[in-house]
MARNUPA-910521 format. One record per residue (C-alpha): residue number from 0; chain; x, y, z. Coordinates in nm, 2 decimals, padded with zeros to 4 digits. Layout:
BEGIN
   num   cadena        X        Y        Z
   NUM        A        X        Y        Z
...
end
This chain:
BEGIN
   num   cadena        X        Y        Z
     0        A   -00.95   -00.85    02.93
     1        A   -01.22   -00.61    03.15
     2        A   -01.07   -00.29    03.14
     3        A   -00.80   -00.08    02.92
     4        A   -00.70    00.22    03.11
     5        A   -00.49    00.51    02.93
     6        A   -00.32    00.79    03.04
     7        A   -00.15    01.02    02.88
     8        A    00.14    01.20    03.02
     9        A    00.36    01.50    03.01
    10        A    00.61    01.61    03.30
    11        A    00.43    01.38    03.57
    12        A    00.73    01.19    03.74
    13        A    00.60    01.28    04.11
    14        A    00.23    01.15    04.06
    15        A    00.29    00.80    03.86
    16        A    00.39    00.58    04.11
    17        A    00.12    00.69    04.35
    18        A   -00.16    00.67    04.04
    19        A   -00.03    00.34    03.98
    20        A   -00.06    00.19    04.31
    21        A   -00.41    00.35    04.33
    22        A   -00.54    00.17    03.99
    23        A   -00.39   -00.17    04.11
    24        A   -00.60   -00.14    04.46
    25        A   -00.86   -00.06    04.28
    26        A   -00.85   -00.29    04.02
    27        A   -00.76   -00.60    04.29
    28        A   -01.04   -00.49    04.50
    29        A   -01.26   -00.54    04.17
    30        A   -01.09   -00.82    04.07
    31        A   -01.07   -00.71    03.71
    32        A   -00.86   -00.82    03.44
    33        A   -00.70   -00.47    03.32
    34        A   -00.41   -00.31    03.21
    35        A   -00.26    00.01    03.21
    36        A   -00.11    00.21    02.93
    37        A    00.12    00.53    02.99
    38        A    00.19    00.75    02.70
    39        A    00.43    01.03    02.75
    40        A    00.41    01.28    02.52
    41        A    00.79    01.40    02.52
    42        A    00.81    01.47    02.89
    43        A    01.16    01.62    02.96
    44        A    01.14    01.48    03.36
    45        A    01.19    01.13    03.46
    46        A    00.84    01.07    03.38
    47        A    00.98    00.73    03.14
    48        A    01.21    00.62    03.39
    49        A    00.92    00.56    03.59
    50        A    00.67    00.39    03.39
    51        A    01.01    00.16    03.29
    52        A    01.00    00.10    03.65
    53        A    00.64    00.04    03.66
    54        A    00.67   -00.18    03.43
    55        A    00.93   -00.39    03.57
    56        A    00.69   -00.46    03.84
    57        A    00.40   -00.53    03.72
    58        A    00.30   -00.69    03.35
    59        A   -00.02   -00.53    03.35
    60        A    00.17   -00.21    03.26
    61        A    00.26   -00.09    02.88
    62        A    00.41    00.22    02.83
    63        A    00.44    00.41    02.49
    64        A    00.68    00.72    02.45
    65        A    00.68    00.99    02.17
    66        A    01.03    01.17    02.07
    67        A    00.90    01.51    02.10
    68        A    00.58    01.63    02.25
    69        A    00.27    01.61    01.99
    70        A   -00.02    01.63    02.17
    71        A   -00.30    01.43    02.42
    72        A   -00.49    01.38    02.08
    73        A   -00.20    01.20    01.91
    74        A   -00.16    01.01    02.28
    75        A   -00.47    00.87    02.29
    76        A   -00.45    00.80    01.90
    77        A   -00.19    00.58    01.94
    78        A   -00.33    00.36    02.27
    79        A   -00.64    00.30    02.11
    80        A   -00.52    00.16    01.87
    81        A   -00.29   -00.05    02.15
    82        A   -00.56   -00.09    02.36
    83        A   -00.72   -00.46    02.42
    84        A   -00.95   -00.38    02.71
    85        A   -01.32   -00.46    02.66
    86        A   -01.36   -00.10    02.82
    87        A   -01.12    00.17    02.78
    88        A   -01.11    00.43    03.03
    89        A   -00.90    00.73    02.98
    90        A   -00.79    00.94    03.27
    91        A   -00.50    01.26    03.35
    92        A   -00.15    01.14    03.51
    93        A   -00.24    01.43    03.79
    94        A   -00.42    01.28    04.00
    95        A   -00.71    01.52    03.98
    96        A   -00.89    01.21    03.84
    97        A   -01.02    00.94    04.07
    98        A   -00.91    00.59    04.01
    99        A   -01.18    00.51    04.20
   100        A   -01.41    00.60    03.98
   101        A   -01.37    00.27    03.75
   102        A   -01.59    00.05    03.86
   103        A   -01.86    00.25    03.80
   104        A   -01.76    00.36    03.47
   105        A   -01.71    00.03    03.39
   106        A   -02.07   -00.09    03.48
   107        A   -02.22    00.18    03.28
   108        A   -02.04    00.07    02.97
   109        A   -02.11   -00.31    03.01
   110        A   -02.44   -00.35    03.21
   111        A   -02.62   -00.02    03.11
   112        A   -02.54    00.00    02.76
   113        A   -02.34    00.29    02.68
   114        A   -02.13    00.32    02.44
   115        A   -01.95    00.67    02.57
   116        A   -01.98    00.80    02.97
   117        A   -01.77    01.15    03.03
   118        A   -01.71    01.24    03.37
   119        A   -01.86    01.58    03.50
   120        A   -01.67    01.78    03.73
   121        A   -01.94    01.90    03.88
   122        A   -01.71    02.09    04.17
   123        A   -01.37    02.21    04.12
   124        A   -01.11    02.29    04.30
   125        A   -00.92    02.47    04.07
   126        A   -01.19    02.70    03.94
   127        A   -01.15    03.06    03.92
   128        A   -01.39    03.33    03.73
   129        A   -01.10    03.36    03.46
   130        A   -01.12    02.97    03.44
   131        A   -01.50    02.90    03.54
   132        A   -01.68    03.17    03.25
   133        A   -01.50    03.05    02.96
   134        A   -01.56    02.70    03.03
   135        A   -01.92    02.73    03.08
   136        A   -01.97    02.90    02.79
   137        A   -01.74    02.66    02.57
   138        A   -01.92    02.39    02.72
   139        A   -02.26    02.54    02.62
   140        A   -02.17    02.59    02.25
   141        A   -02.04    02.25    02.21
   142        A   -02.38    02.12    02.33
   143        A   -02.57    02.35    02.10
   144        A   -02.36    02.24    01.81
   145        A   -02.28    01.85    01.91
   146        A   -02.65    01.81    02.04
   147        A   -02.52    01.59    02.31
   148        A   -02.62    01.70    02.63
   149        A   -02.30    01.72    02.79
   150        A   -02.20    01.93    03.09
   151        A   -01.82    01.87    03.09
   152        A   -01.62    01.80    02.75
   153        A   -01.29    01.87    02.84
   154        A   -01.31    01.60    03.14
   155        A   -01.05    01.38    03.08
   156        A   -01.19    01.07    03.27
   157        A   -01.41    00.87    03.02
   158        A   -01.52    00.52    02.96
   159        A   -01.58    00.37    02.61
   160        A   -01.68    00.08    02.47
   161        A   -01.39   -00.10    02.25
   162        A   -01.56   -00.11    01.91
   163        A   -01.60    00.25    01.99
   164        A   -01.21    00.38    02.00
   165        A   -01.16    00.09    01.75
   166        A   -01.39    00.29    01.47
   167        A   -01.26    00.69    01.56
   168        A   -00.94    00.84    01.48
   169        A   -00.83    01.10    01.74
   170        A   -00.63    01.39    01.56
   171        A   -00.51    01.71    01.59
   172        A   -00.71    01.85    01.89
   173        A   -01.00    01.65    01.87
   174        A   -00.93    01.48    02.22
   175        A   -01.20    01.68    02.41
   176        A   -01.47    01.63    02.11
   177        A   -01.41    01.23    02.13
   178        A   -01.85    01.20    02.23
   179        A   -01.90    01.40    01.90
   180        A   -01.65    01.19    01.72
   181        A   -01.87    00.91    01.83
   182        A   -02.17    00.98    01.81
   183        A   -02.02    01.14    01.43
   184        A   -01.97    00.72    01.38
   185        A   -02.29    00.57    01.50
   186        A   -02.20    00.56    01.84
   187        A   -02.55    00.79    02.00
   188        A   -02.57    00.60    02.35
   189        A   -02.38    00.86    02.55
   190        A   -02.39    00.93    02.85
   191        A   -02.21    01.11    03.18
   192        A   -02.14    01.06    03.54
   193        A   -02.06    01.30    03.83
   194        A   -01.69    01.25    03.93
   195        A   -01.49    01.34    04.19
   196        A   -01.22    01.60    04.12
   197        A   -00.95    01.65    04.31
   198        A   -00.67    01.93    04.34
   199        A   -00.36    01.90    04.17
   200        A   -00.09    01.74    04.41
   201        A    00.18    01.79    04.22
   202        A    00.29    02.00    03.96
   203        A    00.11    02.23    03.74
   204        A   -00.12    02.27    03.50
   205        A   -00.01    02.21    03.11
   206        A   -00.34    02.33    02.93
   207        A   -00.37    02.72    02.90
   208        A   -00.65    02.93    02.77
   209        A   -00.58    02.90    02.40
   210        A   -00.72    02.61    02.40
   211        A   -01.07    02.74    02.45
   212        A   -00.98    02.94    02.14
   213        A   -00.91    02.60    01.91
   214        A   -01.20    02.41    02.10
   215        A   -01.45    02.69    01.91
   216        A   -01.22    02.62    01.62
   217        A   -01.22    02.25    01.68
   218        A   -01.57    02.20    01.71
   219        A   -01.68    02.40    01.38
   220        A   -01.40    02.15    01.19
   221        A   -01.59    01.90    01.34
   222        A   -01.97    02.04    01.30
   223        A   -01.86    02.08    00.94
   224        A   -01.69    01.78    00.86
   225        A   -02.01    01.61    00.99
   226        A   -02.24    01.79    00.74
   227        A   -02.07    01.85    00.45
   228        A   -01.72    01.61    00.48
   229        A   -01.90    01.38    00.20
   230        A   -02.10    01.67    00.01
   231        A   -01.89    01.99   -00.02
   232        A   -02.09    02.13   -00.30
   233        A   -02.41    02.11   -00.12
   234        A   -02.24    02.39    00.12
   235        A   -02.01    02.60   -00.15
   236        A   -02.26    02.55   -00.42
   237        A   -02.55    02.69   -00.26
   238        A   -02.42    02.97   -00.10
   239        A   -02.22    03.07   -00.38
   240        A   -02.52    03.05   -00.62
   241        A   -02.70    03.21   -00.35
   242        A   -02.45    03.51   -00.35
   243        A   -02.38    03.48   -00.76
   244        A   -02.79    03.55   -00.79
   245        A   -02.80    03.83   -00.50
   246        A   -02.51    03.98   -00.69
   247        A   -02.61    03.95   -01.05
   248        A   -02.98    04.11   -00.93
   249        A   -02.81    04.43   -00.78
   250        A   -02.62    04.50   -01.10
   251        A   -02.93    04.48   -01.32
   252        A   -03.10    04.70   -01.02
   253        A   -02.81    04.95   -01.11
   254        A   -02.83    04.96   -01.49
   255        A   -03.22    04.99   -01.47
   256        A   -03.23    05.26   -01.26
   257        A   -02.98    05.45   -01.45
   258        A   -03.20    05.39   -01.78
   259        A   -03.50    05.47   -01.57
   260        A   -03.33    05.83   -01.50
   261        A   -03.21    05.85   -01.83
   262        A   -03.59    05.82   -01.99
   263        A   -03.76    06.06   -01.73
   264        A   -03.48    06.31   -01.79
   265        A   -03.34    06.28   -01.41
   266        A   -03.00    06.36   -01.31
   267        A   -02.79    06.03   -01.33
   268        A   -02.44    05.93   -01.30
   269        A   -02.21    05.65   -01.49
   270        A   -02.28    05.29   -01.35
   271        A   -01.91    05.28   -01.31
   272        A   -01.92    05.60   -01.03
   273        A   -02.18    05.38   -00.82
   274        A   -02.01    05.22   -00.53
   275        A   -02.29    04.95   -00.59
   276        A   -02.20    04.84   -00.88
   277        A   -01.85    04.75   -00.72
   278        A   -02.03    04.55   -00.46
   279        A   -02.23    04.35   -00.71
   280        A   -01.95    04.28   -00.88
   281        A   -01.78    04.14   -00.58
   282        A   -02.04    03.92   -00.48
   283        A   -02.07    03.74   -00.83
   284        A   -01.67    03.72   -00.79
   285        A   -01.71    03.59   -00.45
   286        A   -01.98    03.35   -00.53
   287        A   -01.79    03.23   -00.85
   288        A   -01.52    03.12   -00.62
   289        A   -01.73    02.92   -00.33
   290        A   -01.92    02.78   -00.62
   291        A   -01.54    02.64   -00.76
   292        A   -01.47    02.56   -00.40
   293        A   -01.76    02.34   -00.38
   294        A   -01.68    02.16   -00.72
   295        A   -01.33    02.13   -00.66
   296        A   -01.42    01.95   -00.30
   297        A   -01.61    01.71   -00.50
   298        A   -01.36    01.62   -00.72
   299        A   -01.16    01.56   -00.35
   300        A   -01.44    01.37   -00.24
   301        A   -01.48    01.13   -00.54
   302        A   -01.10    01.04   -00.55
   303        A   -01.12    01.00   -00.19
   304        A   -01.03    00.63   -00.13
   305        A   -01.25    00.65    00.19
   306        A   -01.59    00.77    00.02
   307        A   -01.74    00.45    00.03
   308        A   -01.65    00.39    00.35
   309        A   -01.93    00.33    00.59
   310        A   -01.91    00.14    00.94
   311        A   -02.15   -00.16    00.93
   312        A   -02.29   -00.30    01.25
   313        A   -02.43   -00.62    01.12
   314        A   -02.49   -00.84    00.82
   315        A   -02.62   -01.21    00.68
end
């Protein structure tokens, strides 16, 4: 099979049919071999009723449907794991994404030797300073932090390669970080297209702007994870030495100086009236428990039935 496309769902009755008879064209024009899988994430519309429908029509449609509402993350979890497509292309059910877009995303995958292409909405037509500022700048730290060069992470049309949503696992809200997740596995070739965005011709939006709040989050899980998942002590060790050390050298700074003053005859007070000998104290506390982090996250680590875990390409 050529092409896997998923799409995730929520509240999206009015849009379906028409993004399903859009895909087929497409698709038909193409003359790939594809199929389409619709997850609803616990819509409360007729959104199921439809993709039932869809289905009923056409075999090249698979729908799966979650009791309650858990997430796009969870969504695409769950098709790529469902998915058979030699490229999987993910896309919204609002038809702000461009079917039409496929064959080129599909090309870059199997011809150009990607592994990951995001689409870049380079024009909007649904941005607004309250919308437009945030995302730039979310945008911007996940490049600096990811390395990857991207200019739109929370574009929901991608393509990927099969072995590449075969080897991730998609959790929480990791859906917008899938190119770090990636390249996180081995996946570096990554790369990202220009795509057509179009207003929203239905409905409304379901994303608000907490979720620029757990992106920051999400992405210093991830950056960390990345560094130190296998090697906690390496970050809780050192700084917690580091702080144990600073802390341990202010009290001895404290009790010198007080026997300095006491040998030249100066005016001194108890080491217990000095508010830095309270802060020295707190630091060696403080660095006594990251150091106990860090051990105890290697004892995690080592009983972990994933730590020897690694992805391997090849092998004679």
């Amino acid at each position: 099979m050529d092409i896997s496309v998923i799409i995730p769902l929520y509240n999206e009755e009015e849009s379906l049919p028409e993004l399903f008879a859009w895909i087929q064209r497409v698709m038909d024009e193409n003359r790939f071999s594809y199929e389409v899988i619709f997850v609803d994430d616990g819509s409360t519309d007729r959104s199921w009723d439809i993709v039932t429908e869809l289905k009923s029509q056409s075999n090249n449609v698979h729908g799966i449907k979650f009791q309650r509402n858990y997430g796009k993350s969870p969504a695409l979890h769950c098709a790529f794991q469902k998915a058979q497509g030699e490229v999987v292309i993910t896309m919204d059910a609002d038809l702000q994404d461009s079917p039409d877009e496929i064959p080129e995303l599909y090309h870059m995958i199997k011809n150009e030797g990607y592994d990951v292409v995001s689409g870049w909405k380079k024009k909007r037509y649904d941005a607004t300073l309250s919308k437009n500022m945030p995302s730039k700048l979310f945008n911007a730290t996940a490049r600096g932090v990811s390395g990857i060069p991207l200019h739109d992470f929370n574009c929901g049309l991608k393509s990927y390669r099969k072995a590449v949503v075969k080897n991730i696992e998609v959790y929480n809200d990791m859906h917008r970080y899938i190119p770090v997740l990636a390249k996180n596995a081995g996946f570096k070739n990554i790369g990202e297209k220009v795509v057509l965005h179009q207003a929203r011709k239905y409905g409304k939006s379901k994303f608000g702007a907490r979720r620029f709040v757990n992106g920051y989050l999400d992405l210093m899980t991830l950056w960390f994870l990345n560094k130190f998942g296998k090697k906690p002590m390496h970050f809780f060790g050192l700084w917690g030495t580091l702080m144990f050390l600073l802390g341990l050298v202010a009290v001895v700074a404290v009790g010198a100086i007080k026997l300095y003053d006491m040998k030249h005859g100066n005016p001194y007070r108890l080491v217990t009236e000095s508010p830095y000998f309270y802060l020295s104290l707190t630091m060696m506390i403080l660095g006594t428990l990251l150091f106990l982090a860090g051990f105890l996250g290697e004892l995690i680590s080592r009983n972990s039935p994933e730590r020897n875990h690694y992805r391997i390409e090849e092998e004679f």
